[in-house]
SEGU-16787 format. One record per residue (C-alpha): residue in one letter; x negated, y, z negated. Coordinates in pm, whole numbers. Last residue first. Layout:
% SEGU-16787
  r       X       Y       Z
  a       X       Y       Z
...
END
This chain:
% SEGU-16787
  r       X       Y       Z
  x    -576    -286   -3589
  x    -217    -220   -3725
  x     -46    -322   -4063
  x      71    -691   -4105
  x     414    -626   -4213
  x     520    -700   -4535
  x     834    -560   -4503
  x    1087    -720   -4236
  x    1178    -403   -4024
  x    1514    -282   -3951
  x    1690    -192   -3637
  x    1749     146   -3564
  x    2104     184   -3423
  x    2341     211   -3767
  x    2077     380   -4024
  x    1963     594   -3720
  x    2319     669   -3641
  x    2435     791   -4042
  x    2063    1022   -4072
  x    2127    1188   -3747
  x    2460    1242   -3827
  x    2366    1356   -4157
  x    2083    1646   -4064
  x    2351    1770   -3771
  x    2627    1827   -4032
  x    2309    2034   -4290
  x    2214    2235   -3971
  x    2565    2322   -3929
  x    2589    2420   -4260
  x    2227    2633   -4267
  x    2386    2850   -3959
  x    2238    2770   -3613
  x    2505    2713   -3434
  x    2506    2592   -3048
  x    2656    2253   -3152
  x    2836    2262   -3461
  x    3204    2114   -3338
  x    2978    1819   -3106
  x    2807    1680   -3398
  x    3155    1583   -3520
  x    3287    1494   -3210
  x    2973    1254   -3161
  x    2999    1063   -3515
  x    3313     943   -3470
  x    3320     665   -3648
  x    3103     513   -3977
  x    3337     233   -4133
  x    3265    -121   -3940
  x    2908      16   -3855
  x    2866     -14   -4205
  x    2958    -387   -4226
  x    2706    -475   -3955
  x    2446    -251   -4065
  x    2461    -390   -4433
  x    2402    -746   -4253
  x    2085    -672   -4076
  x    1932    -540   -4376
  x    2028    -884   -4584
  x    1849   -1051   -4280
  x    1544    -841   -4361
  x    1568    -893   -4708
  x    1597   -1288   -4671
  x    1290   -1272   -4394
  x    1044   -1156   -4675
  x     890   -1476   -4790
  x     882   -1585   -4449
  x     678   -1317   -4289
  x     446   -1328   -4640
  x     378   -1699   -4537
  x     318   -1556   -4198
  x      85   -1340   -4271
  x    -105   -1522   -4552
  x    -179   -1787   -4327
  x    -134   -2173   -4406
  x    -458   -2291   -4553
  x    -612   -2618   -4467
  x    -973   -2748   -4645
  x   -1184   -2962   -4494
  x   -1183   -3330   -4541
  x   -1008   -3436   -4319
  x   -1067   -3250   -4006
  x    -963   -3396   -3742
  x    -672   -3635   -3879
  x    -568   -3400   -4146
  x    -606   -3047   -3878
  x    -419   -3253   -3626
  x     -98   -3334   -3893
  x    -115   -2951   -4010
  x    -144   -2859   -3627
  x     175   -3105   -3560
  x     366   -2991   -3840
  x     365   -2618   -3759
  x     306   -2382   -4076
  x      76   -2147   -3983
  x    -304   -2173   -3919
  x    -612   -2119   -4158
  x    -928   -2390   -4194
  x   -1163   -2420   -4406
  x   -1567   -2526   -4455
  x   -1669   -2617   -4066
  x   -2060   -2710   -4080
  x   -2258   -2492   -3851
  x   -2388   -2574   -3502
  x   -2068   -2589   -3325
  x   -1997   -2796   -3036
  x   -1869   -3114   -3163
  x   -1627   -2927   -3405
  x   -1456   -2734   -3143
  x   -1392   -3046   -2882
  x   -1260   -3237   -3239
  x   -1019   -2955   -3285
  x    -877   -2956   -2936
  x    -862   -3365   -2998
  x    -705   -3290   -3302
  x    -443   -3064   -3127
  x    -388   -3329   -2856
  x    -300   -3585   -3119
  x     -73   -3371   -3331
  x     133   -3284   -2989
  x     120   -2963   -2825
  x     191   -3027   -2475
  x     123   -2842   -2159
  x    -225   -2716   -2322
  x    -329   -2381   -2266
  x    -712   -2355   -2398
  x    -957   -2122   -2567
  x   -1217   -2212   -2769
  x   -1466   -2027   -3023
  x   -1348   -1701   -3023
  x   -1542   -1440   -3220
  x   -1407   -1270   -3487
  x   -1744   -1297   -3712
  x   -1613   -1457   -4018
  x   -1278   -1635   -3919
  x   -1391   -1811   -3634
  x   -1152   -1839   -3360
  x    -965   -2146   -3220
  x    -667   -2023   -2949
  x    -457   -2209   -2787
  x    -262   -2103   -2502
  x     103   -2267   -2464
  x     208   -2403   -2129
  x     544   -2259   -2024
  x     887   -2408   -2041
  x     990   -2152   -2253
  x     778   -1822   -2168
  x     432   -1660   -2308
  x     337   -1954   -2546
  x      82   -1852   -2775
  x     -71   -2078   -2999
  x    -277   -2043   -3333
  x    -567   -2194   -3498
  x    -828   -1987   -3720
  x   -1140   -2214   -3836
  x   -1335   -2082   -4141
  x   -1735   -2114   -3978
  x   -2061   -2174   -4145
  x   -2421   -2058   -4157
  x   -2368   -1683   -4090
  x   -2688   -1678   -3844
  x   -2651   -1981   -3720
  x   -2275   -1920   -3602
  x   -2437   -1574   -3431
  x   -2709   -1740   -3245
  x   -2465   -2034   -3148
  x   -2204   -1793   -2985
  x   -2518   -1546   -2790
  x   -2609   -1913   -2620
  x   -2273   -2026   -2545
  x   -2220   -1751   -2340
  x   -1870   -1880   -2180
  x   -1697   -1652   -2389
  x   -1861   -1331   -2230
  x   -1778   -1465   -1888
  x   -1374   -1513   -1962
  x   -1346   -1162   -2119
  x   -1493   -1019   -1779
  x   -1221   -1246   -1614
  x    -958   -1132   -1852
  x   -1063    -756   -1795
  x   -1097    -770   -1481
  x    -738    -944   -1429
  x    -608    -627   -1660
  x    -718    -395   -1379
  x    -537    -562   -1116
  x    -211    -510   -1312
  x    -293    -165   -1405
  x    -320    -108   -1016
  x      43    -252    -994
  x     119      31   -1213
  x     -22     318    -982
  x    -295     532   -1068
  x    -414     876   -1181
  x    -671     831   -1490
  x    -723    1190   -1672
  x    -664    1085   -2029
  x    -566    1376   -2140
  x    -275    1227   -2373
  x     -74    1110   -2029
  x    -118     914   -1736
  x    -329     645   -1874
  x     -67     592   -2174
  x     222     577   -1892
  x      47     306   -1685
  x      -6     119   -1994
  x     367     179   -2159
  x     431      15   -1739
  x     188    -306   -1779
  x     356    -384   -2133
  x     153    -287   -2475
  x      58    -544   -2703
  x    -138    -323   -2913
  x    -448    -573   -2968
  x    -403    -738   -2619
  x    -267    -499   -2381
  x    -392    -149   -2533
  x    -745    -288   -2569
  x    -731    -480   -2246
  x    -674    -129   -2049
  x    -861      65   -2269
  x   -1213    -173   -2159
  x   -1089    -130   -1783
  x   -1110     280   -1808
  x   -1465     275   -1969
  x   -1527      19   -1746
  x   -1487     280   -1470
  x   -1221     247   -1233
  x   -1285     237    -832
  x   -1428     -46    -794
  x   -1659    -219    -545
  x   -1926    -404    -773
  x   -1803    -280   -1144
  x   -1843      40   -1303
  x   -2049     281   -1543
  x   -2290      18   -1666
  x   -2346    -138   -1339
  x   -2494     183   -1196
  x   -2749     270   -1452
  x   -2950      -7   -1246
  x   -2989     182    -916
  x   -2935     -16    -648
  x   -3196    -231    -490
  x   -3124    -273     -67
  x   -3229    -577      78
  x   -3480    -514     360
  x   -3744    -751     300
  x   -3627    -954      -9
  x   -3820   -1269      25
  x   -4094   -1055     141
  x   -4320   -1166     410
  x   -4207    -833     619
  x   -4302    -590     312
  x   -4086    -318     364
  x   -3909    -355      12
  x   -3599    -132      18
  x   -3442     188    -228
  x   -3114     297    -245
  x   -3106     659    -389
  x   -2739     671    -535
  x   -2530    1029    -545
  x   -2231     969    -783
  x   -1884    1161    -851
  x   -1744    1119   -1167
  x   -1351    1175   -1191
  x   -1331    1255   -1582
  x   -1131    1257   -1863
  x   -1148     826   -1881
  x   -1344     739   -1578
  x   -1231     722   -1179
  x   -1582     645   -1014
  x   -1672     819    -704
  x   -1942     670    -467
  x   -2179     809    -250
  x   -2461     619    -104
  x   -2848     750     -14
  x   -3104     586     201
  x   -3420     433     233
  x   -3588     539     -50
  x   -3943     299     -58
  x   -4014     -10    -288
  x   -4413     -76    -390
  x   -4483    -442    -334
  x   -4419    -685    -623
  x   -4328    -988    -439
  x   -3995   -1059    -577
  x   -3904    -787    -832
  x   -4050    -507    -542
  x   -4210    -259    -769
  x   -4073     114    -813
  x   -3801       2   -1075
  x   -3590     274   -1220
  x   -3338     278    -975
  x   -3208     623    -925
  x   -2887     777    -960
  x   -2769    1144    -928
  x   -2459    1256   -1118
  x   -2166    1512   -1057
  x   -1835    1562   -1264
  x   -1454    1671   -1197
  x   -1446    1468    -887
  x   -1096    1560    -653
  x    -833    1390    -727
  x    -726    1110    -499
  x    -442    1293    -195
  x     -92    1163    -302
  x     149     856    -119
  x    -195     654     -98
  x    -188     325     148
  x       0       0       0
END
């Protein structure tokens, strides 16, 4: 889908240029051959970019004729994009620890200053970076055990998400000390005995002795946890232990809106007799109204809540 607007113009200038003067492959002295533009969309800015490519001229060279980029340029943005990281790293922030939909995304971009003009399905694309640059630093197994060693044990965090009925349900293993994610996987069925063998994969690859683990109340990760893990302490999280402790008051909430909405009418002709005054009355009428609809249209909130990241 071509443009319906002209792009903004850049709000910011910088000149890049590799830092290397030595062929990496045979060592021979690299020469400018050229220059690239490139504008990169970034959070309160539009930067525009001047890069010196340099070449190696040696013939013999492995690398004869291959341009070398200038290495401050894969910190601002990926190969071929138009978004900074900067831009890609708010994007998985707002989706995954705020839980934000694709279009409270687009509208979060647009707005508070942020500078980034784009379309929704472009928030879409964006989010697919972010799960795939997600997906490499996972897979670097190496940086995982260095940390693990370092602490010297792991508390085991098990939970599923299922986006959809019918769907396949990703679960998650994370250790509880450093945050880090130790597994992910969507498994079509969540049975005890594919749990435990999710549990066992986990176990087998970590370098540091497993002393607890924390997940909520399911049957079949209690049963996987005692036939995995047996001798390891099982917790059931505080969260949703608290989530259940409180679900009677929220429920009793629920029900005093139902009978008041059965007594509370005609709220609007009321409001609409003091419209346009601004005497301390009619201020006092519109103060109630507002106070009787919220109590019957907001929907309450359990207490406890876990408060936000």
């Amino acid at each position: 889908m071509a443009r319906k607007a002209p792009r903004p113009r850049p709000t910011a200038h910088q000149t890049l240029e590799p830092l290397a003067k030595c062929c990496p492959a045979c060592g021979g002295h690299l020469r400018r051959d050229y220059r690239n533009c490139r504008t990169i969309t970034c959070l309160g800015q539009i930067l525009h970019l001047l890069l010196r490519i340099c070449c190696c001229h040696n013939t013999a060279c492995a690398r004869y004729r291959r341009p070398y980029r200038p290495e401050a340029e894969g910190s601002l943005a990926l190969p071929g994009h138009e978004f900074g990281l900067d831009v890609i790293a708010l994007v998985g922030a707002l989706r995954y620890r705020e839980h934000r939909s694709v279009p409270e995304i687009h509208q979060d971009l647009l707005g508070r200053g942020r500078g980034v003009v784009l379309c929704q399905r472009t928030v879409t694309n964006l989010l697919d970076r972010y799960d795939e640059l997600l997906a490499v630093r996972l897979s670097d197994s190496h940086r995982l055990r260095k940390i693990l060693r370092r602490q010297k044990r792991v508390i085991l965090a098990l939970d599923g998400l299922q986006p959809d009925v019918g769907h396949e349900v990703l679960w998650v293993v994370r250790d509880c000390f450093s945050g880090e994610v130790l597994l992910a996987k969507s498994l079509l069925s969540s049975t005890e005995q594919d749990l435990a063998k999710l549990i066992g994969q986990v176990k087998a690859d970590l370098p540091v002795p497993i002393i607890g683990v924390i997940s909520d109340g399911q049957h079949s990760i209690r049963n996987a946890v005692a036939i995995a893990l047996a001798d390891v302490p099982h917790q059931l999280c505080q969260f949703h232990y608290l989530r259940e402790a409180a679900r009677p008051f929220y429920e009793a909430d629920r029900h005093a809106k139902k009978e008041l909405k059965k007594h509370v009418r005609g709220i609007r002709p009321i409001e609409r007799q003091v419209e346009g005054r601004q005497d301390v009355q009619a201020q006092a009428i519109l103060g109630y109204c507002s106070a009787v609809r919220s109590a019957i249209t907001d929907d309450g909130r359990p207490p406890l809540r876990r408060p936000a990241a």
